[in-house]
C-alpha positions as CSV (number, residue, x, y, z in Angstrom):
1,X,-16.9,18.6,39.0
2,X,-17.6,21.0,36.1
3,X,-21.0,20.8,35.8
4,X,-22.5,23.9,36.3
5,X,-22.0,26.1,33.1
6,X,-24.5,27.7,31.5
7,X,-26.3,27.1,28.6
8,X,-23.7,30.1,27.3
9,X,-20.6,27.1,26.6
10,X,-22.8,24.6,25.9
11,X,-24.7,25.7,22.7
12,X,-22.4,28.7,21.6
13,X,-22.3,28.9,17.9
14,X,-18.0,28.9,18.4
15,X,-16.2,26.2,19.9
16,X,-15.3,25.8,23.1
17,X,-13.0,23.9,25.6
18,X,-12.2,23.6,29.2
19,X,-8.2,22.8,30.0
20,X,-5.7,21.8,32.8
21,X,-3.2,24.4,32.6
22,X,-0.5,22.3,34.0
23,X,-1.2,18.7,31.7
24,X,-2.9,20.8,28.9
25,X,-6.0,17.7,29.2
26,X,-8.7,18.5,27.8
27,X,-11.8,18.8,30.7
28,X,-14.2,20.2,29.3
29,X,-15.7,21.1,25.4
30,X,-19.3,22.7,24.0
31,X,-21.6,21.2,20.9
32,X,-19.3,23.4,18.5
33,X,-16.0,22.0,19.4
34,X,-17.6,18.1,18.9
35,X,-19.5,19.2,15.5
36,X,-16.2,21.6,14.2
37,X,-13.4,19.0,14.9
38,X,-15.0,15.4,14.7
39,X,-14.4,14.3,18.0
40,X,-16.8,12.6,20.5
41,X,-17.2,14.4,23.7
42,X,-15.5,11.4,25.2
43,X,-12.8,11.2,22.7
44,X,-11.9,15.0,22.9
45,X,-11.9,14.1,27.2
46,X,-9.4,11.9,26.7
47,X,-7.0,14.5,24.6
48,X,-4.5,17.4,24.9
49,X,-5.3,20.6,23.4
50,X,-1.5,20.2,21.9
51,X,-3.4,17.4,19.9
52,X,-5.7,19.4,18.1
53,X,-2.5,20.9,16.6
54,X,-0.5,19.9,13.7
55,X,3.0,18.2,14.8
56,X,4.9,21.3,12.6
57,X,3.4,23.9,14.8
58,X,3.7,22.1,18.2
59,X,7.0,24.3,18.6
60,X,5.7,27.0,18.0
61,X,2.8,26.6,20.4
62,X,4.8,25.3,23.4
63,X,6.5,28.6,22.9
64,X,4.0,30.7,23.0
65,X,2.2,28.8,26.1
66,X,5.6,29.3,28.1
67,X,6.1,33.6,27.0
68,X,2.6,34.6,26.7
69,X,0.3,32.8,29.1
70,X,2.1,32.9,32.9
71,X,1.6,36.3,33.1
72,X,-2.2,35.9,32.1
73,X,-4.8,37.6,34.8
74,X,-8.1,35.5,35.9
75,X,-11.3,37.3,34.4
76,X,-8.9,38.9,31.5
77,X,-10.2,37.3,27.9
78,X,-6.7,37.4,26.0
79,X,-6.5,37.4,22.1
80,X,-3.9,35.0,21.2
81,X,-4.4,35.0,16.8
82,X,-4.9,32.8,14.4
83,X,-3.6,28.9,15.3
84,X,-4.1,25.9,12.9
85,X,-5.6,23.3,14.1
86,X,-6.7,20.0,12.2
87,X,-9.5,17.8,13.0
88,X,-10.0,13.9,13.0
89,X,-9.6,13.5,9.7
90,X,-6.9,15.8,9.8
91,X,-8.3,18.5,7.4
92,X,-6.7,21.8,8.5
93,X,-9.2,24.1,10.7
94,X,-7.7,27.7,11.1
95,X,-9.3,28.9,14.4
96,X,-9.1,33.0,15.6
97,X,-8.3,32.1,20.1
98,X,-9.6,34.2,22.8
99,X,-8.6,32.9,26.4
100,X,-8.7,33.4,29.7
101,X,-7.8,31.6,32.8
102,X,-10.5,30.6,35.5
103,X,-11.6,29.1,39.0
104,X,-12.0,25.7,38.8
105,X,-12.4,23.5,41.6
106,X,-8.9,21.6,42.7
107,X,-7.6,22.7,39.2
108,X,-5.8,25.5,37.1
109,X,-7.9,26.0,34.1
110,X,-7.9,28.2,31.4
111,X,-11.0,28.7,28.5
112,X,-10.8,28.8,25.1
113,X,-13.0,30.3,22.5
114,X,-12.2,29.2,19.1
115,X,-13.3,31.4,16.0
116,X,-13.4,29.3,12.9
117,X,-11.8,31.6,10.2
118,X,-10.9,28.5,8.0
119,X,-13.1,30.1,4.9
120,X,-11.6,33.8,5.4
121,X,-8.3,32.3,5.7
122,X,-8.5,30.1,3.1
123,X,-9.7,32.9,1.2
124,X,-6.8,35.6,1.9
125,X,-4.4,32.5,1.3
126,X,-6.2,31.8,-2.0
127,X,-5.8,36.0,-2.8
128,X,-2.5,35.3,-2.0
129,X,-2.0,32.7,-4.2
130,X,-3.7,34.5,-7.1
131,X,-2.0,37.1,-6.7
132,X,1.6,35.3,-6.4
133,X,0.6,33.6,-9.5
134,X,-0.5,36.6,-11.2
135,X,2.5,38.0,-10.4
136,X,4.4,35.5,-11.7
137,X,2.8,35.5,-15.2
138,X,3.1,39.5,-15.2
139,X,7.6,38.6,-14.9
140,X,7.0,36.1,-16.9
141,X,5.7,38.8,-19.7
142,X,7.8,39.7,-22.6
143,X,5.6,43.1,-22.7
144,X,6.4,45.7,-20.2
145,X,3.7,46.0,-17.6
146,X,3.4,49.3,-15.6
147,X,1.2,50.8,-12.9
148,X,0.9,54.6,-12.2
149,X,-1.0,56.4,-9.3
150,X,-3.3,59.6,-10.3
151,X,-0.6,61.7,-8.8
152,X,1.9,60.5,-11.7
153,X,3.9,57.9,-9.1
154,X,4.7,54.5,-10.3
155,X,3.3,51.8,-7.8
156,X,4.8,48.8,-10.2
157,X,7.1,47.7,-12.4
158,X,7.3,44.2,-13.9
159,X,10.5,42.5,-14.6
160,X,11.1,42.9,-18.1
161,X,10.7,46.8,-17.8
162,X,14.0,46.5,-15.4
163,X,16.1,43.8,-17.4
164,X,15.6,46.0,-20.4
165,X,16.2,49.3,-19.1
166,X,18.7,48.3,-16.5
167,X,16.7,49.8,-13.1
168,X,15.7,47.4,-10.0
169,X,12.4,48.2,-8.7
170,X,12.9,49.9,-5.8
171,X,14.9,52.7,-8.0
172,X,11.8,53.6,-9.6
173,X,8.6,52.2,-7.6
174,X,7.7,55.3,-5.9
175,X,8.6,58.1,-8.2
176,X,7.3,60.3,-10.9
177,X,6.9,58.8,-14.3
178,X,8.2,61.2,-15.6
179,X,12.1,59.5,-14.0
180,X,12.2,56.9,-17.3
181,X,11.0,59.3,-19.7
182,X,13.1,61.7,-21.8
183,X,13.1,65.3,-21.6
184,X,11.8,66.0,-25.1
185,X,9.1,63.4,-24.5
186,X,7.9,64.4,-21.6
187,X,5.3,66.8,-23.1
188,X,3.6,64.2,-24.8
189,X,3.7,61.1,-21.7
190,X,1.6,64.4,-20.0
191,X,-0.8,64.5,-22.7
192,X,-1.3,60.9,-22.9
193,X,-1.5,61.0,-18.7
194,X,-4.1,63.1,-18.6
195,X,-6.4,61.7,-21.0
196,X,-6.0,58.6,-19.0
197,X,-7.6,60.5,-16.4
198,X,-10.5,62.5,-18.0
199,X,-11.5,59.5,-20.3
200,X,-11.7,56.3,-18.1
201,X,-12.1,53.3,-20.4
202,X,-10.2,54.8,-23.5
203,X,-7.2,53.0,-24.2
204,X,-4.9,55.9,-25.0
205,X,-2.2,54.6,-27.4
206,X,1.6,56.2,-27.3
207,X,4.6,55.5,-28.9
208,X,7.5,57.6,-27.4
209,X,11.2,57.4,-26.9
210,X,13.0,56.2,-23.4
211,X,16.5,56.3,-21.9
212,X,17.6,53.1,-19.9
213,X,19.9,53.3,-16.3
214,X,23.3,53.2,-19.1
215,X,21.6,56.5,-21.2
216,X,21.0,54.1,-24.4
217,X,17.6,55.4,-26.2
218,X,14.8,53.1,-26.8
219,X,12.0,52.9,-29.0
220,X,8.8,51.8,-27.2
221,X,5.4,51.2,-28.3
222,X,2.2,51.4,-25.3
223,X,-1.4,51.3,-24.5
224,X,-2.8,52.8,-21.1
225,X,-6.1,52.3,-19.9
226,X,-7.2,54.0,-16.4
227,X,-8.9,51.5,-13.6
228,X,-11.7,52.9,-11.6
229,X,-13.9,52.1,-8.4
230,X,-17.5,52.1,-7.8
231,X,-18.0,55.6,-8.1
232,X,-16.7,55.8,-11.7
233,X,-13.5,57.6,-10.4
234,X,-9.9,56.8,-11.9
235,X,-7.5,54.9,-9.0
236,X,-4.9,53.7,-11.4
237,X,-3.6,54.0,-15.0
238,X,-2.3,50.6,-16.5
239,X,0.1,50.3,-19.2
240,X,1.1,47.4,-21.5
241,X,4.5,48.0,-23.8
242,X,7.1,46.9,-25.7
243,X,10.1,47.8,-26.9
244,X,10.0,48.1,-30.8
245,X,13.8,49.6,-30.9
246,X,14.3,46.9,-33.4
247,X,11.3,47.5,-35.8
248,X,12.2,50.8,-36.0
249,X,15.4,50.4,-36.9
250,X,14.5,48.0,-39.4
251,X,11.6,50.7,-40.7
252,X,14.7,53.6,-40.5
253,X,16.9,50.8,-42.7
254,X,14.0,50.1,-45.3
255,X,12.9,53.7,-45.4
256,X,16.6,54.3,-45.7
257,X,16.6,52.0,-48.7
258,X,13.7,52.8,-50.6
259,X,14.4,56.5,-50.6
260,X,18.1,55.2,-52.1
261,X,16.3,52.9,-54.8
262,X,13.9,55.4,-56.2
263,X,16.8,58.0,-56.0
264,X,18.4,55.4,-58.4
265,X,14.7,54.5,-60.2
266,X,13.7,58.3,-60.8
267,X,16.9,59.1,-61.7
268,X,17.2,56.3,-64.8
269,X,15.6,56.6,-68.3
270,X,14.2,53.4,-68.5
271,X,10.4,53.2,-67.8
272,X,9.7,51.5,-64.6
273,X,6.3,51.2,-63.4
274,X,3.7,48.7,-61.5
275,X,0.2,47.5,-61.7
276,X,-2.1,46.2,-58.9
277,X,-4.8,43.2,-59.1
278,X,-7.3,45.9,-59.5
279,X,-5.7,48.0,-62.4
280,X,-4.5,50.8,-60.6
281,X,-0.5,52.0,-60.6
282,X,1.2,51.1,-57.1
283,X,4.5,52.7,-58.5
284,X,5.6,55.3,-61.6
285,X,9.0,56.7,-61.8
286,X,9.9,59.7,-63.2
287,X,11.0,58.6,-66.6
288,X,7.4,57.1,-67.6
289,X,5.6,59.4,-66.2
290,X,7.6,62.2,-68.5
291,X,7.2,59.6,-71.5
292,X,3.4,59.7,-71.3
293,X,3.5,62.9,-70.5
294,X,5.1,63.8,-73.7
295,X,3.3,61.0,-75.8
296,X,-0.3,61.4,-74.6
297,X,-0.5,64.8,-72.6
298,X,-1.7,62.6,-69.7
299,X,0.5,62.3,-66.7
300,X,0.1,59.3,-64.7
301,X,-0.7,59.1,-61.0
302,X,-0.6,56.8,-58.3
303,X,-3.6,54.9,-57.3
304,X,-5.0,55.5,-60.8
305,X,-5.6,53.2,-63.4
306,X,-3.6,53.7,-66.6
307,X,-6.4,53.1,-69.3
308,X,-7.9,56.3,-68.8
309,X,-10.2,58.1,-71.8
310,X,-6.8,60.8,-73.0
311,X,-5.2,57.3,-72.8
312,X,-6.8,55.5,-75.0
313,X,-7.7,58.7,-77.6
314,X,-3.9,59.2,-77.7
315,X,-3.3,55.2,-79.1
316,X,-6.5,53.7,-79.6
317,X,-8.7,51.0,-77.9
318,X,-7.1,47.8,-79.8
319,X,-4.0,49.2,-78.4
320,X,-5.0,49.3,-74.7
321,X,-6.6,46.1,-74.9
322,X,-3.3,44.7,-75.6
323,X,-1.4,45.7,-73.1
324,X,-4.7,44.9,-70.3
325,X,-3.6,41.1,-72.1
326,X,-0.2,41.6,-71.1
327,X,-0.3,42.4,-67.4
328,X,-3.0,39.9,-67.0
329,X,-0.6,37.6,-68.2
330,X,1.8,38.1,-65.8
331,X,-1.3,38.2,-62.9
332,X,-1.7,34.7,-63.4
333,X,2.2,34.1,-62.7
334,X,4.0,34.4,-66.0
335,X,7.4,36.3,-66.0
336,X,8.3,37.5,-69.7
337,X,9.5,40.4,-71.9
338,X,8.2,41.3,-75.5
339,X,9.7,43.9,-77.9
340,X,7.4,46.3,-79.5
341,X,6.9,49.2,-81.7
342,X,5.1,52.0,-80.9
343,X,4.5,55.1,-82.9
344,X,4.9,58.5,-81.0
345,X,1.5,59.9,-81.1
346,X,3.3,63.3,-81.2
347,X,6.3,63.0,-83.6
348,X,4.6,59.5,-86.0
349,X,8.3,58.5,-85.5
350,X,8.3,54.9,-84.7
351,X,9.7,54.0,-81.2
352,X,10.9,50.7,-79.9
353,X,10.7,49.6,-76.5
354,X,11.8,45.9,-74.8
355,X,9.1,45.4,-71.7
356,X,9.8,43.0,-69.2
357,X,6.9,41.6,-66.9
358,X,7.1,40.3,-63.7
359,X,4.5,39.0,-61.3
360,X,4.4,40.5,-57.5
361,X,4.6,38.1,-55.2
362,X,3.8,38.4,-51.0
363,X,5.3,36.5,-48.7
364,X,2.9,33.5,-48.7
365,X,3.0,33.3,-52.8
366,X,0.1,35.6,-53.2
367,X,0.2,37.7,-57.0
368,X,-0.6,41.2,-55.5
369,X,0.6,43.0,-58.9
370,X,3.1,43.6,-61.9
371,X,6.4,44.8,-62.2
372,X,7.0,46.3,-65.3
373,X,10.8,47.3,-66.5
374,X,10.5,49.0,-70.2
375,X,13.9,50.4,-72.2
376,X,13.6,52.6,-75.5
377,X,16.3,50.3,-77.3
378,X,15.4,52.2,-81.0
379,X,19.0,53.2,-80.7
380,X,20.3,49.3,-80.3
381,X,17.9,48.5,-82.9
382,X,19.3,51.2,-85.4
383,X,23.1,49.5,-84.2
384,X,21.8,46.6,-84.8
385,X,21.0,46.9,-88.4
386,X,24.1,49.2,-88.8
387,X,25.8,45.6,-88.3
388,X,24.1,43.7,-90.3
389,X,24.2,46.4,-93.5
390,X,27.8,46.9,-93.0
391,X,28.5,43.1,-92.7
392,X,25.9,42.8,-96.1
393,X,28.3,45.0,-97.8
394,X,31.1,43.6,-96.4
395,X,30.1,40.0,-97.9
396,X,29.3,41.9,-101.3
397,X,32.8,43.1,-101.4
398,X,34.6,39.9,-100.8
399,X,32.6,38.9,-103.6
400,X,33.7,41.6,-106.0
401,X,37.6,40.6,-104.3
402,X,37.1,36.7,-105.1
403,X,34.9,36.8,-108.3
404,X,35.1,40.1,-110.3
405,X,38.5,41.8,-109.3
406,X,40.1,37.9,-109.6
407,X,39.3,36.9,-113.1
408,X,40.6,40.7,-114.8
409,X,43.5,40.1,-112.6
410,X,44.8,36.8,-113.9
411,X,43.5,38.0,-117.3
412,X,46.6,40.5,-116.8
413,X,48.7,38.1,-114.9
414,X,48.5,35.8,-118.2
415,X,49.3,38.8,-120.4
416,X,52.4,39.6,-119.0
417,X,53.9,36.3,-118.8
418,X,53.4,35.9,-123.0
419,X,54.7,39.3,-123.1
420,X,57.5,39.5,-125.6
421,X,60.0,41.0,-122.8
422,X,63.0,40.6,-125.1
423,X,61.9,42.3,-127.8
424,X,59.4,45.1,-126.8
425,X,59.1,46.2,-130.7
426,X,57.4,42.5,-131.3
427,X,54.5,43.2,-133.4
428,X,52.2,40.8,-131.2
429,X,53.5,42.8,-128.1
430,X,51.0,45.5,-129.4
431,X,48.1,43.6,-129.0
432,X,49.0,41.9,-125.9
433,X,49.9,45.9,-124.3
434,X,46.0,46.3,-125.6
435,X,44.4,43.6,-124.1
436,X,46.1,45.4,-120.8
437,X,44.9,48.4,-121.1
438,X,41.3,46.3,-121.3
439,X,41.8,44.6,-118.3
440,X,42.9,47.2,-116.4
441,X,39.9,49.4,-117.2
442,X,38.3,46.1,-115.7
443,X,40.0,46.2,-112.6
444,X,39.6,50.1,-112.3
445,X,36.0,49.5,-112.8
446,X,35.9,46.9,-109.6
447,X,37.6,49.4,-107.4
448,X,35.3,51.7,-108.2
449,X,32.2,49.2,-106.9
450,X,34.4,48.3,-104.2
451,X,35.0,51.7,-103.2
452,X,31.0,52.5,-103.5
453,X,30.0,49.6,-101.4
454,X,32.5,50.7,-98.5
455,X,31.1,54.2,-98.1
456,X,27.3,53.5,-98.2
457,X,26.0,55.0,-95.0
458,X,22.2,55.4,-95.3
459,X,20.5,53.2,-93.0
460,X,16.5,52.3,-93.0
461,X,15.0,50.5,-89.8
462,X,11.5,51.2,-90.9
């Protein structure tokens, strides 16, 4: 029958098989085929080529038989793709077919030469894979993920760039970066471009403003890094991002506010100040710094640390030591006040001042420094003792009322009731009218005190 082939479809490295074009039976198949598929030669003999195939593409295969081979020519190889195929064990096998039909005796035949391509194919399928997977994870990013030509053209955009700013992909793949970035920014996206090109490997940081599809303004923070080939030169610029909108809004809001509360700080006369762990001021307002200014000749700074040599010549060391006792108090957590004197260095007029400590906490419960809150209350003091003098005198006056003014009083009181009032020319009334004129020097004499104690206004704190 068919048993004059050369050694060619025997022991050629790709498989091979002989066919009945009408039955699709198997006559014929080389070494490869039986080592490829599994099959004994006798086995594949007693198969159809349709049984090489899996069931799912049997369809697809009948089709193709029907549209693409009848109008095959003899001696013509034809190139008919990529089929799957499975073997015994039915592992997939992805074959590359080359045909052709031939003369065989007392049948229609056509050749087959079947490439395997399984490990290229699995390959591409794997890149495939990867890459449907990487993609994937690059829309499943919360970051904005870009890709930009060396011409400036974006060639991708992941899906959290368009939900944010509103675009779909095919509205911006293509174009000019410059289309999502805002006309007073645009100077600077340049800049950063080109570095990206003339330094590959720098990552080239930007923060920069954008305008999404409904013209809102965004905030957004990124880093670009250029890819390159073999040859060292830049193919692609890659950038990472986010939109920080929020954080800066918050950063606007607390800039906002601490401007406001130092307006209000600088603009009180109490002393506020605060210490770090390592002695130095974190904070002065205006009022302590003009204070020290005025006591020592020293004005205070920042960053510094308050003990300095003017300091301590302008009090004295027993004096500094103190206070290096009171914020380390408060250092190792303690929250208190104390109410001191101090004597003006300039003027020797004594001062006093209530100090409030309070410890600086992060937000994990670290002591990072001291608050210190410090009003002059000399003049509260001075009210305070104003009080207390006029309520002394106050007392002493209710005494003279109840004790000294009382007894001269009923003295008279008894006078006049044995007052001869009937007979005024009464020898005794004489003396009684005397004894009056006693008591009522008596009572004068009270007033007077009373009078004194009432008007007393000199006050001593010292």
């Amino acid at each position: 029958m068919l048993t004059d082939f050369s050694v060619l479809f025997d022991h050629n490295p790709n498989p091979m098989w002989i066919y009945e074009i009408p039955s699709l039976r198997i006559l014929k198949v080389n070494n490869a085929a039986i080592t490829s598929y599994g099959y004994t030669e006798k086995e594949f003999l007693g198969m159809a080529i349709s049984d090489i195939r899996p069931r799912f593409n049997l369809a697809k295969f009948n089709e193709y038989l029907i549209t693409k081979t009848a109008d095959e020519q003899r001696d013509e190889f034809v190139y008919a793709g990529v089929w799957k195929h499975q073997n015994k064990q039915g592992n997939p096998i992805y074959a590359e077919i080359s045909g052709r039909k031939m003369n065989c005796p007392d049948y229609d035949c056509r050749i087959i030469i079947a490439t395997d391509v399984t490990e290229k194919i699995k390959s591409q399928e794997d890149a495939k894979i990867r890459e449907q997977f990487l993609n994937s994870l690059i829309d499943s990013q919360t970051n904005f993920l870009i890709r930009i030509a060396t011409n400036g053209n974006l060639t991708f955009i992941n899906r959290q760039f368009l939900k944010v700013f509103g675009f779909k992909a095919n509205e911006l793949v293509g174009k000019h970066f410059s289309a999502i970035t805002i006309s007073e920014e645009l100077v600077k996206c340049e800049i950063a471009f080109q570095e990206c090109l003339t330094q590959p490997g720098k990552v080239i940081k930007l923060t920069h403003k954008k305008r999404d599809k409904g013209g809102n303004i965004h905030d957004t923070k990124w880093e670009f890094i250029s890819v390159t080939n073999d040859e060292g030169d830049v193919t692609e610029i890659q950038g990472i991002g986010q939109d920080i909108t929020h954080e800066k809004m918050a950063e606007r809001e607390i800039t906002l506010t601490r401007n406001n509360l130092e307006g209000l700080i600088d603009n009180t006369d109490d002393l506020v100040w605060s210490i770090d762990r390592d002695g130095r001021y974190l904070y002065i307002n205006k009022a302590f710094k003009e204070v020290l200014r005025a006591q020592t000749g020293v004005v205070p700074q920042t960053g510094k640390k308050p003990f300095s040599e003017a300091l301590v010549k302008a009090y004295n060391q027993e004096t500094v030591n103190e206070w290096q006792l009171y914020y380390d108090r408060a250092l190792k957590g303690e929250k208190y006040y104390i109410t001191k004197e101090t004597i003006n260095p300039l003027t020797q007029q004594a001062v006093y001042y209530e100090t409030h400590f309070n410890p600086i906490y992060t937000a994990e419960g670290e002591i990072i420094g001291v608050g210190c809150f410090s009003r002059n209350i000399t003049e509260r003091l001075k009210a305070a003792n104003s009080l207390i003098e006029q309520n002394n005198r106050l007392k002493h006056i209710a005494t003279l009322s109840s004790h000294d003014l009382r007894r001269p009083v009923a003295s008279m009181l008894g006078l006049i009731t044995v007052l001869d009032k009937d007979n005024f020319s009464n020898p005794a009334n004489k003396e009684i009218i005397d004894h009056l004129f006693t008591v009522s020097t008596e009572i004068d004499t009270v007033i007077h005190q009373i009078v004194d104690r009432t008007f007393i206004t000199d006050l001593n704190i010292e």
